[in-house]
ROVEXDREN-225422 format. One line per 10 residues: their letters; for each residue x, y negated, z of N, C-alpha, C. Coordinates in Angstrom, 2 decimals. Each point is the difference from the previous one (the first is absolute). Example, Ala and Ser with C-alpha at 12.3 -4.5 7.8 and 13.67 -1.06 7.14 Angstrom:
as = 13.19,5.69,7.80,-0.89,-1.19,0.00,0.90,-1.20,0.00 | -0.35,-1.05,-0.72,0.82,-1.19,0.06,-0.77,-1.09,0.73 $
! end
This chain:
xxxxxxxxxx = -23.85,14.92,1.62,0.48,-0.41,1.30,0.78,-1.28,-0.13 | -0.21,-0.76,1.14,1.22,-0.98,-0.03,0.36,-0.54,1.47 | 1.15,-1.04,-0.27,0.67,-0.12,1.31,0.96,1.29,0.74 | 0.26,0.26,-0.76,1.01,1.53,0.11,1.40,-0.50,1.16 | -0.03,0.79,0.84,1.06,-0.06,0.97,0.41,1.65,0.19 | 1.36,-0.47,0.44,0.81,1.10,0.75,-0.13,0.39,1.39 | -0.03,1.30,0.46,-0.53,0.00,1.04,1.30,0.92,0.93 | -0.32,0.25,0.84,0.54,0.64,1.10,0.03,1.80,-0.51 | 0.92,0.48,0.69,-0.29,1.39,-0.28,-0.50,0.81,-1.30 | 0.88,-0.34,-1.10,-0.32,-0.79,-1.78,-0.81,0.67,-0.18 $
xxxxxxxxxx = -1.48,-1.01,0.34,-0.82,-0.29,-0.88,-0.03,-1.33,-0.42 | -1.11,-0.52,-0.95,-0.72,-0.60,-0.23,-1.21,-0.44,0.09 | -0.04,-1.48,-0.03,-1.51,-0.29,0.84,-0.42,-1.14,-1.56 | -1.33,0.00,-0.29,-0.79,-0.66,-1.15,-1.05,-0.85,0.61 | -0.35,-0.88,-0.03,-1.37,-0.71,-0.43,-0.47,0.57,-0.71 | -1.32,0.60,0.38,-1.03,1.04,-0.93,-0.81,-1.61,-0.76 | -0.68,0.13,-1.70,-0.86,-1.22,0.14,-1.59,0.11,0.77 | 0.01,1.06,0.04,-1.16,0.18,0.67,-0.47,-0.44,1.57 | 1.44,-0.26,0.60,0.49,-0.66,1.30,0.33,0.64,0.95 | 0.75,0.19,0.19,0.92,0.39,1.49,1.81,1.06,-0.93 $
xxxxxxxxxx = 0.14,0.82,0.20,1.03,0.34,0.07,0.22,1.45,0.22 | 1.05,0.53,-1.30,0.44,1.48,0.15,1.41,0.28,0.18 | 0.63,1.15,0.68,1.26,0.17,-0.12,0.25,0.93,-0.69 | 1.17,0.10,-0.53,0.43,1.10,-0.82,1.57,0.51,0.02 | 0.01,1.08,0.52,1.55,0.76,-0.25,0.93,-0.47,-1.16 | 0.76,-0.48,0.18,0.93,-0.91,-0.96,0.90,1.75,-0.73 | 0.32,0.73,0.89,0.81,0.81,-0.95,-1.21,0.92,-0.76 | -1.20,0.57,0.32,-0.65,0.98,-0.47,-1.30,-1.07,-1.05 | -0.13,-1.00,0.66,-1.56,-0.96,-0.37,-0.97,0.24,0.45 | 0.02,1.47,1.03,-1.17,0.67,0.66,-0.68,-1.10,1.36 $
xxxxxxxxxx = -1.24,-0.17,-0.14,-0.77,-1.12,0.69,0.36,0.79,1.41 | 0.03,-1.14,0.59,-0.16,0.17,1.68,-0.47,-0.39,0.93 | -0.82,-1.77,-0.57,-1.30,0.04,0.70,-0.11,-1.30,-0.75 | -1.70,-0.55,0.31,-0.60,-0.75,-0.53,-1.12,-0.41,1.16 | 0.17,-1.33,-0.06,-1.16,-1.14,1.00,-0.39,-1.39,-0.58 | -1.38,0.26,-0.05,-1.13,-1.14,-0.45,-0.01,-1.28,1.05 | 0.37,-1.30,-1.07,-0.45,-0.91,0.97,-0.83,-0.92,-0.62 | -0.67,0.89,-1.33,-1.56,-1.00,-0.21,0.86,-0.35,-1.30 | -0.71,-0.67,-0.61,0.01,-0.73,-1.73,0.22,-1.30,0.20 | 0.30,-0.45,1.41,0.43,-1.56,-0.03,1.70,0.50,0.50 $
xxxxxxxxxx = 0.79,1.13,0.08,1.27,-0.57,0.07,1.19,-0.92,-0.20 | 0.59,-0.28,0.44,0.92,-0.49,-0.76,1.51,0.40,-0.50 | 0.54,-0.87,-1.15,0.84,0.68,-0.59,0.96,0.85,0.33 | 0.62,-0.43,1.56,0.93,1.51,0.03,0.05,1.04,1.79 | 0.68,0.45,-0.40,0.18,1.37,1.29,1.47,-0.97,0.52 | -0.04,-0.31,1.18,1.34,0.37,0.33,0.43,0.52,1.53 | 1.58,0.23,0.31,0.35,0.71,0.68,-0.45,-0.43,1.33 | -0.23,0.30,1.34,0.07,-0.19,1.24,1.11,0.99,0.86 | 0.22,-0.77,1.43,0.45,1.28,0.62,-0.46,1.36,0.12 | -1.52,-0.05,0.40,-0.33,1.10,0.32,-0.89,0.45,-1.31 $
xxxxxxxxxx = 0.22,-0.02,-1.14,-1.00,0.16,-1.19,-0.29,-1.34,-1.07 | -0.87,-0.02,-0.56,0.11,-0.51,-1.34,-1.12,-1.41,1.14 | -0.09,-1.51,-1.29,-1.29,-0.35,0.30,-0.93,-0.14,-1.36 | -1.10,-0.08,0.12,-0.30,-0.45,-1.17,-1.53,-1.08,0.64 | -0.32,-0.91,-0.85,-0.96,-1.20,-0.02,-1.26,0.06,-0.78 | -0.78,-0.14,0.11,-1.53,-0.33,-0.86,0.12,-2.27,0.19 | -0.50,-0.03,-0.73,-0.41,-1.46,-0.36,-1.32,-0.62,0.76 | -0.99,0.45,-0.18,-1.27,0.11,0.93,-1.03,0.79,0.39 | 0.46,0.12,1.00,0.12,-0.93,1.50,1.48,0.30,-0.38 | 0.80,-0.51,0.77,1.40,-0.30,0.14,0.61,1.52,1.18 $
xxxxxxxxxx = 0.35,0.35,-0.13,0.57,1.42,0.56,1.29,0.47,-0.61 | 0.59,0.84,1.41,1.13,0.20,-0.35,-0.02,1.32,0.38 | 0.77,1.04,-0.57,-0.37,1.68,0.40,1.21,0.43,-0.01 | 0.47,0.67,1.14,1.04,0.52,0.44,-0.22,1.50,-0.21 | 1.09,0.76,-1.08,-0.37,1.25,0.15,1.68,0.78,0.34 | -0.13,1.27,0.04,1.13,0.67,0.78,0.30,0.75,-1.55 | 1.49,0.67,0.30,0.08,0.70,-1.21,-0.27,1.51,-0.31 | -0.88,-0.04,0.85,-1.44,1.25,-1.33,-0.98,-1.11,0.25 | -0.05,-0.74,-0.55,-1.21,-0.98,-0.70,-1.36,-0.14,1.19 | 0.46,0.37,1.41,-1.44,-0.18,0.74,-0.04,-1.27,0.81 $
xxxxxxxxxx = -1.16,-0.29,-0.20,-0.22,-2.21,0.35,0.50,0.30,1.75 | 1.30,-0.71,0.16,-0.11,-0.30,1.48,-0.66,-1.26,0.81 | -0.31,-1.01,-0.99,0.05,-1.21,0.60,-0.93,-0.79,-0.82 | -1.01,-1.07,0.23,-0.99,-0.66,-1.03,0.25,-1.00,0.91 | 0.47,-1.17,-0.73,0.03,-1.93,0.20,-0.93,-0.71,-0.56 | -1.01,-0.59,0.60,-0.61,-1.11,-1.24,0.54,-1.02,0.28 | 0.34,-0.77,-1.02,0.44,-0.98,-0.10,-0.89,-1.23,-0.10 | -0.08,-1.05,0.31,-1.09,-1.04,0.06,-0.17,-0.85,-1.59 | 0.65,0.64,-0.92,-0.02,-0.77,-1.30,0.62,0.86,-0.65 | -0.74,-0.36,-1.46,0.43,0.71,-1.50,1.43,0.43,-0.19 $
xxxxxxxxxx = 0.79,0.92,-0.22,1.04,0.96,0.09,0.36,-0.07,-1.76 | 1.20,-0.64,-0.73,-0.47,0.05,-1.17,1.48,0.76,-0.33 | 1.03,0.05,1.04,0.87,1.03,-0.29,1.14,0.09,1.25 | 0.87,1.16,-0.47,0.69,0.67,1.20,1.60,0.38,-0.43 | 0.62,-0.84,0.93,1.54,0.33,-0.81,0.80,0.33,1.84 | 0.98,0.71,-0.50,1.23,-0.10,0.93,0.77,-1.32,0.41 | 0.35,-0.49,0.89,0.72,-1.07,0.25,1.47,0.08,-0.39 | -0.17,1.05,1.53,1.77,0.26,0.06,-0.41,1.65,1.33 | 0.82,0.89,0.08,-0.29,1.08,0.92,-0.90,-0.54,0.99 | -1.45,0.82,0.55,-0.41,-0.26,1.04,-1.33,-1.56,-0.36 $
xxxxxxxxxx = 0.17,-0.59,-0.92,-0.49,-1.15,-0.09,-1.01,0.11,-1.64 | -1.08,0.46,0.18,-1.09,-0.91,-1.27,-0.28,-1.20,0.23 | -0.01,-0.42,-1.29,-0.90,-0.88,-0.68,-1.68,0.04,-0.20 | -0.51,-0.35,0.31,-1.46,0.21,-0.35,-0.72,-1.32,-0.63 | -0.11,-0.31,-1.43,-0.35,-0.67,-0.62,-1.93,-0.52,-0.02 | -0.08,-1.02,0.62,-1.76,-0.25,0.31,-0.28,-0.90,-0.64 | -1.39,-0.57,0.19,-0.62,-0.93,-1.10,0.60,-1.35,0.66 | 0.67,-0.72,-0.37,1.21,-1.56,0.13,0.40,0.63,1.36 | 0.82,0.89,-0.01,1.08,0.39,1.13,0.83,1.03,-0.15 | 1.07,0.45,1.10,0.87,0.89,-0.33,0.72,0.41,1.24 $
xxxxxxxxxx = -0.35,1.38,-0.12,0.05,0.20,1.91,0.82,0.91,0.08 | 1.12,-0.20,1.28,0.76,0.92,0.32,-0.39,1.51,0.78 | 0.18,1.01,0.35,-0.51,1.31,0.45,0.85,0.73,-0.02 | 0.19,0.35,1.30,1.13,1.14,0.93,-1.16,1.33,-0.91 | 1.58,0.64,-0.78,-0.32,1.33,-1.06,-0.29,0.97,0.92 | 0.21,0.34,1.47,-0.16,0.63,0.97,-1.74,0.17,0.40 | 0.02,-1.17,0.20,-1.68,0.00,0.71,-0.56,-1.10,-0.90 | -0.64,0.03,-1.58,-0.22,-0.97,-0.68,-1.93,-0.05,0.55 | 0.50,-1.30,0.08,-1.08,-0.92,0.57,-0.11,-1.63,-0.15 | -0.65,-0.69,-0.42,0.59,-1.09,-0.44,-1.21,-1.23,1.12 $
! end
């Protein structure tokens, strides 16, 4: 796994390499859910208001999931997605091919 974050309600959330993302009970390690977003992800999970996001590279997409791991929300993005960071509360980063785009963590859409 990588891209390991802390999560809400202690768990833990991973970058699977296989692509997309698992959580895991931080006090027991017992899994608590797991969602595929393809073998083009990118490197990490992070927090939103309403759930996690996570990114694929191509097509450019952004996936909003809730915390039991079910997809609320699919963005395509109009260009290559090559990574995904936190700004500051409320605010990603979404890293594209020669750009760098801001995205309300609420309703990520770029």
């Amino acid at each position: 796994m990588a891209g390991v974050r802390g999560g809400r309600c202690g768990s833990v959330r991973a970058r699977e390499r296989r692509g997309g993302a698992v959580a895991l009970d931080l006090t027991t390690g017992a899994f608590r859910w797991r969602v595929s977003a393809g073998p083009d992800a990118v490197d990490h999970v992070v927090p939103a208001a309403s759930g996690h996001v996570l990114a694929t590279g191509r097509p450019g997409l952004l996936l909003l999931v809730d915390d039991t791991g079910r997809p609320r929300e699919r963005r395509l993005v109009d260009q290559q997605i090559s990574g995904l960071r936190v700004s500051t509360p409320g605010v990603l980063l979404v890293a594209g091919k020669g750009s760098l785009l801001a995205v309300d963590a609420a309703t990520p859409s770029a």
